[in-house]
N, C-alpha and C positions, 0 to 999 in steps of 0.2 A: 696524158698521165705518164706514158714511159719516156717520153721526151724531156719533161722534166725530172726524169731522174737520173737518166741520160747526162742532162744539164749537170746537177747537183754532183752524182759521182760514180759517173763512168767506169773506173776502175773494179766498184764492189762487185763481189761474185753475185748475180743473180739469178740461175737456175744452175740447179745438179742433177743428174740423170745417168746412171749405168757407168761412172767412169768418165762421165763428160762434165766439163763445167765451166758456164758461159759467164761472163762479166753482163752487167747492164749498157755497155756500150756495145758489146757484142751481140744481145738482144736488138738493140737498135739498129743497128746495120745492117743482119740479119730479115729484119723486119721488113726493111726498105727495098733490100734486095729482093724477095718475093713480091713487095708491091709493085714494083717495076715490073716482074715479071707477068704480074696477073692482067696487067694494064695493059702491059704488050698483045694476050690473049685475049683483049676487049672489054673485061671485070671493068665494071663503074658502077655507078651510082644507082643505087636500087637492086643490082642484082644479088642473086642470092650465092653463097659459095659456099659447098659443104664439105669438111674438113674431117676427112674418115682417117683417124691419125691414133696410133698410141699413146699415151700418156708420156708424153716428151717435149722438149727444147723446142723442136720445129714445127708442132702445133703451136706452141705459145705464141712463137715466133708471127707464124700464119694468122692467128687469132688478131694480132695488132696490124698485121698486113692488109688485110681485108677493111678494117675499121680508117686502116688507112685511105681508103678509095671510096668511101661511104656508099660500102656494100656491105652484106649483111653476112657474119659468118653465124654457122650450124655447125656445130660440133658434135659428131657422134664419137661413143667407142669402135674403136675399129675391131671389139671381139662381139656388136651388136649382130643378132642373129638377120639371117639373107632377110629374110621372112618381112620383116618390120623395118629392115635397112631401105627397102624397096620401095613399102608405104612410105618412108621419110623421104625418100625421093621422092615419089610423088606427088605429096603434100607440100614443100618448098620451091620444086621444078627448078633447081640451080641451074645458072649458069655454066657453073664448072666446077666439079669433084675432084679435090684436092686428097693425097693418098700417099701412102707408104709405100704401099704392096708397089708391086713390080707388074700388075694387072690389074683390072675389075675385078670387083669380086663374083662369084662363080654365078654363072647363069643373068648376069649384066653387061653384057657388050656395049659400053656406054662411051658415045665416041666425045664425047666433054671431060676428058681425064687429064690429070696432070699430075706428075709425080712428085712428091713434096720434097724439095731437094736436102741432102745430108749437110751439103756445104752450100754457101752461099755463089751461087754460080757468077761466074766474071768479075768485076773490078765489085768491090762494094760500093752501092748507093749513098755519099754522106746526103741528100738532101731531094726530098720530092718532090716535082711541079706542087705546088699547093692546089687541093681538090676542093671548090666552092661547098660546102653544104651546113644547114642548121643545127646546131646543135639535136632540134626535135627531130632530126631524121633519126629512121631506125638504125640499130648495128649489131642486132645479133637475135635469132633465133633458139630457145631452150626449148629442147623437149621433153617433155613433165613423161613420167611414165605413168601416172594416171591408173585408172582402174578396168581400161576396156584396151582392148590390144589395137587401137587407133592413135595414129600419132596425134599429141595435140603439142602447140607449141605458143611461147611464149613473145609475145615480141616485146625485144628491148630498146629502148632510145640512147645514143650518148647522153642526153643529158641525165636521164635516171640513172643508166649504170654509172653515171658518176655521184651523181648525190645519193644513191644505194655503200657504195664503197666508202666515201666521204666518211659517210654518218656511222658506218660499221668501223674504219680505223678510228674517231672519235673518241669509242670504247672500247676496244680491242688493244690500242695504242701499240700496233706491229712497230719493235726497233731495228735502227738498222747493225746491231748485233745481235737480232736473234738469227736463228734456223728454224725455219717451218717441215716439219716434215708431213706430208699430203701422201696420201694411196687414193685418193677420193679421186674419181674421176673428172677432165675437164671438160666431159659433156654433162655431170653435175656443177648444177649453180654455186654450189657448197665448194668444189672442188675448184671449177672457173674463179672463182671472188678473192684465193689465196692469192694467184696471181697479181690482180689488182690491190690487194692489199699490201703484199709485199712489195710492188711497188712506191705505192703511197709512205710506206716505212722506211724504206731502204736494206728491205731484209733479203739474206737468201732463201728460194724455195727449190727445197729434195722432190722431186718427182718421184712417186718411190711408185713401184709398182701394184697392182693386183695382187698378184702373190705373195709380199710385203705384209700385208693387212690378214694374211695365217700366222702359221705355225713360227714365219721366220720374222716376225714384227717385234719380239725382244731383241734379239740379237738384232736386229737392224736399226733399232732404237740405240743401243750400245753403240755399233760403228758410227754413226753417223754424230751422237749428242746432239741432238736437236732440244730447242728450248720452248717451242709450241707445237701444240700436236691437234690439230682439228680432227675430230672423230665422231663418228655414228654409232647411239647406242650399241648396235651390234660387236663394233671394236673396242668398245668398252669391254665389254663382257671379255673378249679375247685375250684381250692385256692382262687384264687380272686373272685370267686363268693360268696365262704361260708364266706370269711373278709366281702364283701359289705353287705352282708345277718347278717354276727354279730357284723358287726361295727366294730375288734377289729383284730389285726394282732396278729402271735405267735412270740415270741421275743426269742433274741438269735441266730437265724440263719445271718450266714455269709456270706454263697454263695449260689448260688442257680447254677445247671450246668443244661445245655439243649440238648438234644441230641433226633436222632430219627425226626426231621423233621427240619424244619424253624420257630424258637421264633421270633414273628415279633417285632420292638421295640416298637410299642404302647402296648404289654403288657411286654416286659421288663421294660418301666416305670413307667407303672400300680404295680408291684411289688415291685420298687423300691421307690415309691409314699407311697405304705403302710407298707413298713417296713426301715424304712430309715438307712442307714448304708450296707444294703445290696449289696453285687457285686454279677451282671446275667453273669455268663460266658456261652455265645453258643458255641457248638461245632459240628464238621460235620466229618462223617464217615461213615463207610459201612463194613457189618464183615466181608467182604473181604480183610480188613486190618485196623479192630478194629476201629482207629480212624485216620486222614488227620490233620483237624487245630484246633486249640482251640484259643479263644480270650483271651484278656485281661477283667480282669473285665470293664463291661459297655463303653466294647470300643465301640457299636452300635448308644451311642450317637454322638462321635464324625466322623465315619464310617458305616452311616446306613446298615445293611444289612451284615456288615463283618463276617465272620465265622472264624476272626484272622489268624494268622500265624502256615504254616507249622509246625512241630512235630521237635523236635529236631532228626536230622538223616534222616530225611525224605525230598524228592526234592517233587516237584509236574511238571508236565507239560502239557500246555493247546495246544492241537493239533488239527489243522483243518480234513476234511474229507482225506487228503491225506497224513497224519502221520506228518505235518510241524509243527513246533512254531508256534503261532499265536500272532501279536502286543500285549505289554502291554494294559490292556484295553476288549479286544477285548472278546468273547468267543465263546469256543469251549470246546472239550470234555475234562475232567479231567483223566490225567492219573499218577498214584502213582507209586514214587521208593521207599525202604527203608526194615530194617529189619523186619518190621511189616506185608509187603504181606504175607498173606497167601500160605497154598501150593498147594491150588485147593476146588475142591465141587470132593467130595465121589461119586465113581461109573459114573462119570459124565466124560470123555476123553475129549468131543467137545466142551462141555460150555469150561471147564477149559482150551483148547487149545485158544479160544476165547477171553477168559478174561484175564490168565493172561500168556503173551508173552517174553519174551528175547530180551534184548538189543545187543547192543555191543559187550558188556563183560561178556554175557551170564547171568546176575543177571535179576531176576524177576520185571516185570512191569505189574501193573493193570491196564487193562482200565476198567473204571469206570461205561463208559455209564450217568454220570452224563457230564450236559453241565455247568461251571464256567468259571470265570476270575479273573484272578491278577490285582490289582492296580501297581503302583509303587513301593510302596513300601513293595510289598510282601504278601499284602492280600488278603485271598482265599473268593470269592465269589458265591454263589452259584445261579444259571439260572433255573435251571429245567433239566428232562432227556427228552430223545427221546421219550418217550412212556409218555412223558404228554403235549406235546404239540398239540394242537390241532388247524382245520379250521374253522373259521365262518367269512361268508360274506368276504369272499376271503382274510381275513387276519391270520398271526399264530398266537395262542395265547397259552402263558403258564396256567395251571391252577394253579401253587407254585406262580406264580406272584399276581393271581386273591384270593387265599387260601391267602395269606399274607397281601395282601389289607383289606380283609374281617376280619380278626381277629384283626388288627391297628383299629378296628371300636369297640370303647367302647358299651359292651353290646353283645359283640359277642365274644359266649365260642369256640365255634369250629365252622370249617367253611370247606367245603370238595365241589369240584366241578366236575360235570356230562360233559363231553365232550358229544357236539351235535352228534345225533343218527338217524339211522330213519327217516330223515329231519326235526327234533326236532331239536331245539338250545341246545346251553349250560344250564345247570341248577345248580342252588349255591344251597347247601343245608347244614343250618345254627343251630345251636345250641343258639338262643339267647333273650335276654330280646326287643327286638325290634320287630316289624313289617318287614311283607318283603320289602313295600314299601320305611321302612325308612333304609333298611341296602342295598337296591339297589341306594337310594339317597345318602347313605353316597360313598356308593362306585363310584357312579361319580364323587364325589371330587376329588378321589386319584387316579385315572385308565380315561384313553383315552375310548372316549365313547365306539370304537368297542371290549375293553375287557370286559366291563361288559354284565353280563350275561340278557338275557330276562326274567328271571324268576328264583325267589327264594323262597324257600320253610321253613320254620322255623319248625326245630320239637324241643321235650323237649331236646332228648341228641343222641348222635352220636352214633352210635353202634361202638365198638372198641375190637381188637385182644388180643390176650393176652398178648400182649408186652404193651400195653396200646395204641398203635397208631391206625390209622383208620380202620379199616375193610371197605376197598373199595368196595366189594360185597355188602356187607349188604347195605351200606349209596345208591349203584343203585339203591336196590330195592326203598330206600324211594324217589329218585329223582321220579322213576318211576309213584308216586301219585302224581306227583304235578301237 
C-alpha cells in the first residue's frame, strides 16, 4: 500500500508531526531503513515486534517496517501505564521492543531493546531482499482495551487490513488534497486506519498530539486548516464547547467521521449549526473487524440514529437467541461476514472459538455481541450490547439509549451511565454546563419516565482511556460520590 504511493507520488507531504514533515517517499525509505535494521537483529517472519513509540513519523514509519519482514507489529501508547505495559509483554513475548525512550521503562530490564532511530541511520535502503510470505499471514496485533484489565488482542492478516481499508476509503473517499488531522492514537485501530487511509488517497496526515484533543484543539484546528477530522464522541463534545466558549468555528474542514461509540444527532447538528458546509459521517465497528457500516454524510437527519450501510463486501446478519434471522425491524444480535473479520484474539482458543464461528461454507463469522437492526432498506442500527443493559423497577433499560438521550441535551459534553447496584438506582454522570436537576428534566422530554435515571451527578470532565473513549472504571468511582 505505501509502495504504491510511493510509486504514484513520492513528492506529496505525507505525515506532519511537531515541526516535522515527511514526504511519501520519505516514508518509504524511512521504512526500509528500519527494515534492514530489524533483519539485521534477526526480526523475521512470525515474530512479534512491539512498537512502544509516541504518536509520531517514526512509528508509522516502524509500523510498515515490520509488515515489511512479515512480522507482526503491536503498537502501544508509550504513555500506557507499567502495570498493563508488562502484561502486553507477556501476552505477545516479542521478539524485540522497539522505543523512543533512551531506556526501558522502569522496573524492565529487558535485554531485547532497540531504540527507534530520529534519523534514518546510514545510506537509505532504495530496495528490500523480497521476504516470501502469504498474503493470510498475520501483521499486526491490536489491543482492545476491553472490560477486564487483561490484555486481549486482535490478530490481523495483510489481506483483511487491506480489504478493511479498501472498503473504508470506498466511502470515506480520502483525497489527495485533504489534511487529516488525527489526536487518536496509533495504538487505536481508529487512529492506526488514518494512516492507511491516507495512504490509499494520497492525503497528508497531522499527528497531532494528546494534548491537542483539550483545551488547545481550536486553535490547532486554525493553524494547521485540516479538511477531515476523525473524532470520538468525547471530542465532539470538546469542539463544540471551545466554538461556544470563542464564538468562532475553524474553517475548511469537510467532513467530520465518528467512530468508537454513538454520535447522537443533537450534536451532529450542533456541528453542523457551526460550521455550515460540513458532512458528520457516523460509523460503527469493532477491531474484530475494523469497521461494519459507515453512513452517508448527514444521513442521521433524515434516518435518526443510522450507522449507514454495510461495507462494500460485507453481509451483516441480525440473529435471535437461537442462531435465526430476525424480522426487518426487529433486533437482535449483530453478526459479520466479509473479508475484513479478523483472525482471532492472540493466545486466547475459547474467546476466539466464541466469537468467531463458521458458516456453511467454512468462511468466518463474527458475533459481535452487540444487539442491532435493519431498516428496510438496509440500515445498520445500533441497540446496545448484552452487558449494558440493565434492571430497574422491573423494567430493561439500555444505558447507550439513556447515554444518547443525555448528550441530544444541549449543554451536555459527555454523559456515561452507572447501572443500579447495591439497591442503589441507576446514576447519570454528566460532563456539563447544566444543573443536574435540569439535565434530568431535559431527559424526561426524550426518554419514558422509567429510563431516566434518579439521580445525576455533574462533574467538570469525564475521565477517558487512551483511545480517548470513556474509562468506565474511573467515571464508577465518580458515580460512587453522588
Amino acid at each position: 500500500m505505501l509502495d504504491v504511493r510511493v510509486l504514484r507520488s513520492p513528492e506529496r507531504p505525507a505525515l506532519r508531526s511537531a515541526g516535522v514533515s515527511w514526504s511519501y517517499g520519505e516514508l518509504g525509505r524511512r521504512s526500509l531503513a528500519i527494515a534492514e535494521r530489524l533483519r539485521a537483529l534477526g526480526v523475521g517472519r512470525g515474530d512479534r515486534v512491539l512498537i512502544d513509540a509516541p504518536h509520531a513519523p517514526e512509528t508509522v514509519a516502524a509500523v510498515f517496517a515490520v509488515s515489511r519482514l512479515g512480522a507482526l507489529y503491536a503498537v502501544v501508547s508509550d504513555r500506557l501505564p507499567e502495570a498493563r505495559f508488562e502484561r502486553v509483554v507477556a501476552d505477545c513475548t516479542p521478539k524485540l521492543l522497539l522505543t523512543a525512550r533512551d531506556g526501558p521503562r522502569a522496573g524492565l530490564p529487558w535485554e531485547r531493546l532497540e531504540k527507534l532511530p530520529a534519523e534514518a541511520e546510514g545510506p537509505a535502503a532504495e530496495e528490500l531482499a523480497a521476504v516470501e510470505f502469504p498474503s493470510i499471514d498475520p501483521v499486526g496485533l491490536i489491543y482492545t482495551s476491553g472490560s477486564t484489565s487483561e490484555p486481549k488482542a486482535v490478530v490481523s492478516t495483510h489481506a483483511q487490513v487491506l480489504f478493511a481499508a479498501d472498503a473504508i476509503q470506498d466511502r470515506l473517499r480520502y483525497r489527495d488534497d485533504d489534511v487529516i488531522f488525527s489526536c487518536l492514537p496509533l495504538s487505536f485501530d481508529y487512529g492506526l486506519y488514518q494512516v492507511f487511509l491516507s495512504c490509499l488517497g494520497g492525503a497528508e496526515l497531522i499527528l497531532a498530539t494528546p494534548e491537542d484533543a483539550g483545551p488547545a484543539l481550536l486553535r490547532r484546528l486554525e493553524e494547521e486548516s485540516p479538511t477531515v477530522l476523525p473524532l470520538v464522541p468525547s471530542l465532539a463534545g470538546t469542539l463544540l464547547t471551545l466554538i461556544r466558549r470563542g464564538r468562532r468555528a475553524p474553517e475548511g474542514l469537510r467532513m467530520i467521521t465518528s467512530s468508537g461509540a454513538a454520535l447522537s444527532g443533537g450534536v451532529a447538528q450542533r456541528l453542523r449549526d457551526a460550521m455550515p458546509g460540513l458532512g458528520v459521517v457516523s460509523m460503527f465497528g469493532l477491531t474484530e473487524c475494523k469497521r461494519v457500516s459507515i453512513s452517508e454524510p448527514d444521513a442521521d437527519v433524515s434516518r435518526p440514529g443510522t450507522m449507514g450501510r454495510p461495507l462494500r463486501g460485507t453481509e451483516v446478519l441480525i440473529l435471535d437467541d437461537r442462531g435465526e434471522p430476525v424480522p426487518v425491524g426487529e433486533t437482535g444480535e449483530l453478526v459479520v461476514r466479509g473479508g475484513h473479520v479478523m483472525a482471532g484474539y492472540w493466545n486466547a482458543p475459547e474467546l476466539t472459538a466464541r466469537r468467531f464461528r463458521r458458516d456453511a461454507f467454512g468462511q468466518p463469522l463474527l458475533f459481535t455481541g452487540d444487539k442491532c437492526r435493519l431498516d428496510e432498506d438496509g440500515h445498520l442500527y445500533f441497540v446496545g450490547r448484552d452487558d449494558d443493559l440493565y434492571k430497574e423497577n422491573g423494567f430493561r433499560v439500555s444505558a447507550t439509549e439513556v447515554e444518547a438521550a443525555a448528550l441530544d441535551v444541549a449543554g451536555v459534553r459527555q454523559a456515561a451511565v452507572l447501572p443500579p447496584r447495591d439497591g442503589a438506582g441507576s446514576v447519570l454522570v454528566v460532563s456539563a454546563d447544566l444543573s443536574a436537576d435540569e439535565v434530568l428534566r431535559e431527559l424526561s422530554s426524550r426518554l419514558e419516565d422509567f429510563k431516566v435515571p434518579r439521580r445525576c451527578r455533574v462533574v467538570p470532565e469525564l475521565p477517558l482511556g487512551a483511545n480517548g473513549k470513556l474509562d468506565r472504571r474511573a467515571v464508577a468511582a465518580l458515580g460512587g460520590e453522588a
